[in-house]
N, C-alpha and C positions, 0 to 999 in steps of 0.2 A: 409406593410399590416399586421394588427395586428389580430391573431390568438383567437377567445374568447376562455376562460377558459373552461377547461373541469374537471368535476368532476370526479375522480377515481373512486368513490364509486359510483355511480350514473351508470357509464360504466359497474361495476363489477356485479351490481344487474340487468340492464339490461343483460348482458350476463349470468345471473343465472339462470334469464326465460326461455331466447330463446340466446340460442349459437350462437354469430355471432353479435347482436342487439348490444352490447357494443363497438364493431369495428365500424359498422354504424354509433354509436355517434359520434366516435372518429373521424370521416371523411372517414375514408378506407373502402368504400364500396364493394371495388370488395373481399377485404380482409371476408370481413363481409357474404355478399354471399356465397365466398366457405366454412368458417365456418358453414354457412348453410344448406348446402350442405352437406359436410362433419360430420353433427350429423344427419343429417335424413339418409344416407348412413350407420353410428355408429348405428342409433337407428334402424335401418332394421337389422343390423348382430346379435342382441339379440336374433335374431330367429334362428341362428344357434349357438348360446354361444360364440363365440368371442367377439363378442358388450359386454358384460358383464363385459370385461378386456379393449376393447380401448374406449367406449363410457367414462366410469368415468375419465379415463385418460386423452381424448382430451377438456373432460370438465371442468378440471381445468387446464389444457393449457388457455382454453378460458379464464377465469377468472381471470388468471395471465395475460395476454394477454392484456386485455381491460381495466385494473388498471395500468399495467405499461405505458403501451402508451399514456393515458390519465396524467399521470403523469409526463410524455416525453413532450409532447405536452404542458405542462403548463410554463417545466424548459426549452422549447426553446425559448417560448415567454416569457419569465417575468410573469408569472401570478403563481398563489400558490391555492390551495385546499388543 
């Protein structure tokens, strides 16, 4: 069963918008969800100043995240971006 290509960059700027949307693409849904999750949780604690050190942080997790995987996904199938 052959896997279509996923764009890195195309995952990375989807998960730029909205944290989580780039795992979606990727396939990992449930993955995608608790990124979800996990920045509206991030983006709630800015109201007490934590969010201000883990929200930027988990957001370039996401980002690295959803570029590498999508880049995973291309070198397990034979496909290239």
């Amino acid at each position: 069963m052959s896997q279509p290509n996923k764009s890195p960059g195309f995952a990375a700027v989807l998960s730029f918008f909205i944290p989580g949307l780039g795992q979606i693409y990727n396939g990992q849904i449930m993955k995608g969800i608790i990124f979800i999750i996990l920045a509206s949780i991030f983006g709630f604690l800015t109201v007490v100043l934590i969010g201000y050190i883990l929200y930027p942080l988990f957001w370039i997790y996401n980002l690295y995240d959803a570029y590498n995987t999508a880049r995973e996904i291309n070198e397990r199938y034979g496909g290239y971006y």
